[in-house]
LOFI-915328 format. One record per residue: residue number from 1; residue in one letter; chain; x, y, z of N, C-alpha, C, CB in turn. Coordinates in pm, 1 decimal, always signed. Glycine has a CB too. Layout:
N
[rec NUM; 'A'; 'A'; [X; Y; Z]; [X; Y; Z]; [X; Y; Z]; [X; Y; Z]],
...
This chain:
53
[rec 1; 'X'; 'A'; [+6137.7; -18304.5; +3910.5]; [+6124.9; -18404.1; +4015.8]; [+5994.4; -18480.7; +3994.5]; [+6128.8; -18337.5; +4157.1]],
[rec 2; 'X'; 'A'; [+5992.2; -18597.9; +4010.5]; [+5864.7; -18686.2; +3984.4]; [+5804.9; -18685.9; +4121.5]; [+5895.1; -18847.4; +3926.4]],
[rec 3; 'X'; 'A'; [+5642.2; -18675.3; +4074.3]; [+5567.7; -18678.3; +4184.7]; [+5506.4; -18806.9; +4211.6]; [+5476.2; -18582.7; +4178.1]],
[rec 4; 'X'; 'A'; [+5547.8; -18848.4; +4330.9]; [+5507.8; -18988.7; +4369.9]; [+5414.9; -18960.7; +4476.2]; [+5628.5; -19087.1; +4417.1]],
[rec 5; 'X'; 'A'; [+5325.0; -19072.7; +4462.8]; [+5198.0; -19119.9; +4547.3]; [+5152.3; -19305.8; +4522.7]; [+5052.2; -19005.4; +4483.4]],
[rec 6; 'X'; 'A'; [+5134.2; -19313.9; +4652.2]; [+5107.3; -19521.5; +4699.1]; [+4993.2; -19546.6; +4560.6]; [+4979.4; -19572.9; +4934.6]],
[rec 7; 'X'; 'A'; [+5071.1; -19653.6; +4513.2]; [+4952.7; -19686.2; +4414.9]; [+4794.5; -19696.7; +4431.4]; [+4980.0; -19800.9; +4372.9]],
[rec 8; 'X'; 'A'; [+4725.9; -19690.1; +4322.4]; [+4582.4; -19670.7; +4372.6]; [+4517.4; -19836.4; +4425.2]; [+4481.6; -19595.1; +4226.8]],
[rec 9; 'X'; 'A'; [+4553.9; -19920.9; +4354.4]; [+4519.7; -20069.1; +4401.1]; [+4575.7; -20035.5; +4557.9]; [+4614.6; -20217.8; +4301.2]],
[rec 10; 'X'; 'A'; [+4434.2; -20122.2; +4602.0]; [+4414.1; -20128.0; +4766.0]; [+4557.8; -20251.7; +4817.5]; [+4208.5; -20207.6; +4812.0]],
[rec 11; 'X'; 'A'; [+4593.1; -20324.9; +4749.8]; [+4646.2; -20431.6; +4792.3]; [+4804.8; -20421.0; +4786.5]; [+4589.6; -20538.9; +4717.7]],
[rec 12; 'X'; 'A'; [+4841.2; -20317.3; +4714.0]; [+4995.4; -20264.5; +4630.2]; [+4983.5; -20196.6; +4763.2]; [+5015.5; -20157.5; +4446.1]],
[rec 13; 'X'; 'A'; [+5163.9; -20196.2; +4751.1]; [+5231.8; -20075.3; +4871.3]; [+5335.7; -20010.0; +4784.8]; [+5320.9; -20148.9; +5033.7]],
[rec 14; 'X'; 'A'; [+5346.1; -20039.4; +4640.3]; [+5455.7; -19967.5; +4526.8]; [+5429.3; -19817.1; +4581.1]; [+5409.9; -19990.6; +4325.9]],
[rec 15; 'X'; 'A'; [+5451.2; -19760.6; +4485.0]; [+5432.4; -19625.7; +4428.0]; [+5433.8; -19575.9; +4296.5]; [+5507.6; -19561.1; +4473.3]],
[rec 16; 'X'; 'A'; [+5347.5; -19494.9; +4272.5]; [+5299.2; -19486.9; +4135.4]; [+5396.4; -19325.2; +4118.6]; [+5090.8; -19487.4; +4116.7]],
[rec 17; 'X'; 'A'; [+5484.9; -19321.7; +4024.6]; [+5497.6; -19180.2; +3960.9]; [+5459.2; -19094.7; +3851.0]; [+5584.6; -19168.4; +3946.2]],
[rec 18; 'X'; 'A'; [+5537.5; -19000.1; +3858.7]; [+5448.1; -18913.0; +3762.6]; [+5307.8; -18848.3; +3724.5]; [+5456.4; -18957.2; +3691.0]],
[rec 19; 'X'; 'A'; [+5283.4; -18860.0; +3857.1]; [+5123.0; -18871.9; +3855.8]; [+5026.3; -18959.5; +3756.2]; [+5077.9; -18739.0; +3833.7]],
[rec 20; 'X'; 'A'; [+5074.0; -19091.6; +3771.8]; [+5017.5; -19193.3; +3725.6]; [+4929.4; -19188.9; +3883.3]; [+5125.3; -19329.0; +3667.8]],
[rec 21; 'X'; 'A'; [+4818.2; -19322.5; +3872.4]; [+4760.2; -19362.7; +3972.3]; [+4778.7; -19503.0; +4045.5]; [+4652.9; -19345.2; +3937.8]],
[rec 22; 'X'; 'A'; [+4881.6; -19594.1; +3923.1]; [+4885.8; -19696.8; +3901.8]; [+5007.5; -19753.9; +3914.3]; [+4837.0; -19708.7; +3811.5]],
[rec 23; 'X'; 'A'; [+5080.9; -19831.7; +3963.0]; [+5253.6; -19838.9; +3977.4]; [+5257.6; -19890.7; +3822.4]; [+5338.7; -19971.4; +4121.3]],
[rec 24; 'X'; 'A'; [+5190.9; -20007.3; +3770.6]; [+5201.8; -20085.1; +3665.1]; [+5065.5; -20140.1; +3552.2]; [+5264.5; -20190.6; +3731.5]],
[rec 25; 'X'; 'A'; [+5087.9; -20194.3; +3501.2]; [+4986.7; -20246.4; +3410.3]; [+4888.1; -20309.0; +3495.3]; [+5041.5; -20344.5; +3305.6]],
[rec 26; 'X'; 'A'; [+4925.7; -20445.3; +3543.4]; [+4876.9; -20567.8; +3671.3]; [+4749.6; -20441.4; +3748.1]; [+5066.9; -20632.7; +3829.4]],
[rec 27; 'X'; 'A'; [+4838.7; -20371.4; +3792.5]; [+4719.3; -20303.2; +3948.3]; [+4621.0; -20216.0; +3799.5]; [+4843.0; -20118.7; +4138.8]],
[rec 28; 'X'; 'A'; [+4678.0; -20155.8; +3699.6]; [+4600.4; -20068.4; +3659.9]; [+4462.8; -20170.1; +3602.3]; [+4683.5; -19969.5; +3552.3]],
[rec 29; 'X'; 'A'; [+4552.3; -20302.3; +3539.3]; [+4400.3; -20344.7; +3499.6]; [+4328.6; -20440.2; +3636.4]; [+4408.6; -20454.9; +3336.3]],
[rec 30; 'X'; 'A'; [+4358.2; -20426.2; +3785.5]; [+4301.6; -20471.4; +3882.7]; [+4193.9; -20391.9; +3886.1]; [+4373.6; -20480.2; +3990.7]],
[rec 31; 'X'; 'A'; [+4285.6; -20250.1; +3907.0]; [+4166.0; -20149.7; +3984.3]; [+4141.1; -20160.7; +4120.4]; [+4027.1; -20170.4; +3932.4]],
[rec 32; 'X'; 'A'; [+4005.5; -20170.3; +4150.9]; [+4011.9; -20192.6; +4280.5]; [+3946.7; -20284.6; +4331.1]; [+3987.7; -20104.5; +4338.6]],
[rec 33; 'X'; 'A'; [+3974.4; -20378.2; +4286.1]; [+3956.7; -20551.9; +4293.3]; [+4032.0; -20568.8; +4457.4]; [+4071.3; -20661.6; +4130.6]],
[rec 34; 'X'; 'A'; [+3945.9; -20601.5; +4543.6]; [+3968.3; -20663.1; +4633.4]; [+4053.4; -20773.0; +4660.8]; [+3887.4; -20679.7; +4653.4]],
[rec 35; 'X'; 'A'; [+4226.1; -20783.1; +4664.1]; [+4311.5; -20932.1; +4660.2]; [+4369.1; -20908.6; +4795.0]; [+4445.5; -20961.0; +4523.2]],
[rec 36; 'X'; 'A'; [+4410.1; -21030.8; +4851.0]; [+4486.8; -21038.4; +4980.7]; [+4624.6; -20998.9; +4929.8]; [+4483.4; -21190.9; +5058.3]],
[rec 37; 'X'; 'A'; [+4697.1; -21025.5; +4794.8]; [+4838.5; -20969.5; +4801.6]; [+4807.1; -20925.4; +4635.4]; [+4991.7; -21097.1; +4848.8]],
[rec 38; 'X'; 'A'; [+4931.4; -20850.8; +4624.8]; [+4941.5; -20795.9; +4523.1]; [+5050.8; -20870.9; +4402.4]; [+4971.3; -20666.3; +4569.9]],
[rec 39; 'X'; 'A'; [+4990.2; -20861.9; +4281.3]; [+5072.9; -20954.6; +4243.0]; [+5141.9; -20838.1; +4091.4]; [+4974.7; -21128.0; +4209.8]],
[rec 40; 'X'; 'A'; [+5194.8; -20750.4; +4118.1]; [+5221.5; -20625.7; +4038.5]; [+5386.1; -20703.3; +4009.3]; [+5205.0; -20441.0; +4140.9]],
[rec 41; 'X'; 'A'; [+5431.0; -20744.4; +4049.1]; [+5586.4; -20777.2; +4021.5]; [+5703.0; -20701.8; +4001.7]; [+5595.8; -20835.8; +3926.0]],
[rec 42; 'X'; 'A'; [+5663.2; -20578.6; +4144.0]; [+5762.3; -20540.7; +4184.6]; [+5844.2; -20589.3; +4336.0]; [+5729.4; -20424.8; +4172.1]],
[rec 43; 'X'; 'A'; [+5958.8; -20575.8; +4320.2]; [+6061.8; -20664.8; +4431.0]; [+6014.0; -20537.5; +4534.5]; [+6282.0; -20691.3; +4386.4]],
[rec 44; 'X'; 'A'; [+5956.4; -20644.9; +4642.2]; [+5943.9; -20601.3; +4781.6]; [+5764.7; -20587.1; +4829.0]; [+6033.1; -20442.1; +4790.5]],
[rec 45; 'X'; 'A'; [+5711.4; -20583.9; +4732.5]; [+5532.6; -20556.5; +4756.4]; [+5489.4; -20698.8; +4780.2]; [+5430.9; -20482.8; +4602.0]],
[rec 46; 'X'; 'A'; [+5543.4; -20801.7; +4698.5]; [+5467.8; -20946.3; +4735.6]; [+5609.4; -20977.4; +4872.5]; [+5456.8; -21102.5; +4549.7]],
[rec 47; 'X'; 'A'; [+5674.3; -20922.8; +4857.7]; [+5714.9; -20972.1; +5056.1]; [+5720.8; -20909.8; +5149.7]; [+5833.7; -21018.4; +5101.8]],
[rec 48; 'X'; 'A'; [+5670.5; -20766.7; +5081.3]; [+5600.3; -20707.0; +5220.3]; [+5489.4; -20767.2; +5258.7]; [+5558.2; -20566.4; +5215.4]],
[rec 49; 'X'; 'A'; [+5388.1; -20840.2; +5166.7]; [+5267.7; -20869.7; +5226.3]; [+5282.5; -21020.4; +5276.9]; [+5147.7; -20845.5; +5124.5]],
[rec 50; 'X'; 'A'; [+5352.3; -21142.4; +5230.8]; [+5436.3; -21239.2; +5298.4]; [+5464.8; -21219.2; +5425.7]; [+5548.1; -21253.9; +5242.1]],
[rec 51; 'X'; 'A'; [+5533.4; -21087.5; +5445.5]; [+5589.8; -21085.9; +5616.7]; [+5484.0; -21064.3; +5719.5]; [+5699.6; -20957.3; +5650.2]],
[rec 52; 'X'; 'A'; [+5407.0; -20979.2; +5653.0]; [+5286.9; -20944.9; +5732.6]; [+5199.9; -21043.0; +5753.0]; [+5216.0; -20846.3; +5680.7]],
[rec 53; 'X'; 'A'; [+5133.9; -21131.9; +5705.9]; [+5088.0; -21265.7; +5715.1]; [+5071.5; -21338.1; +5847.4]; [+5170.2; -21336.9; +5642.3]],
């Protein structure tokens, strides 16, 4: 079973598995760069943060 946990970028709402820290490349080379949305390009993280707006 893969172990999932919320990606480590502050701005992502993905989820990172495998005990990665990172959902993707994008947040891993963000880090923890301060952005209003996340731009990782997974379907549903840039319109979760759209709705919230």
């Amino acid at each position: 079973m893969a172990k999932e946990k919320k990606c480590g970028h502050p701005a992502c709402n993905c989820t990172a598995l495998n005990g990665d820290k990172y959902c993707s490349p994008y947040c891993h080379d963000a880090g923890k760069l301060t952005e209003l949305a996340c731009n990782c390009g997974h379907e549903g993280c840039a319109e979760e943060m759209a709705h919230e707006g």
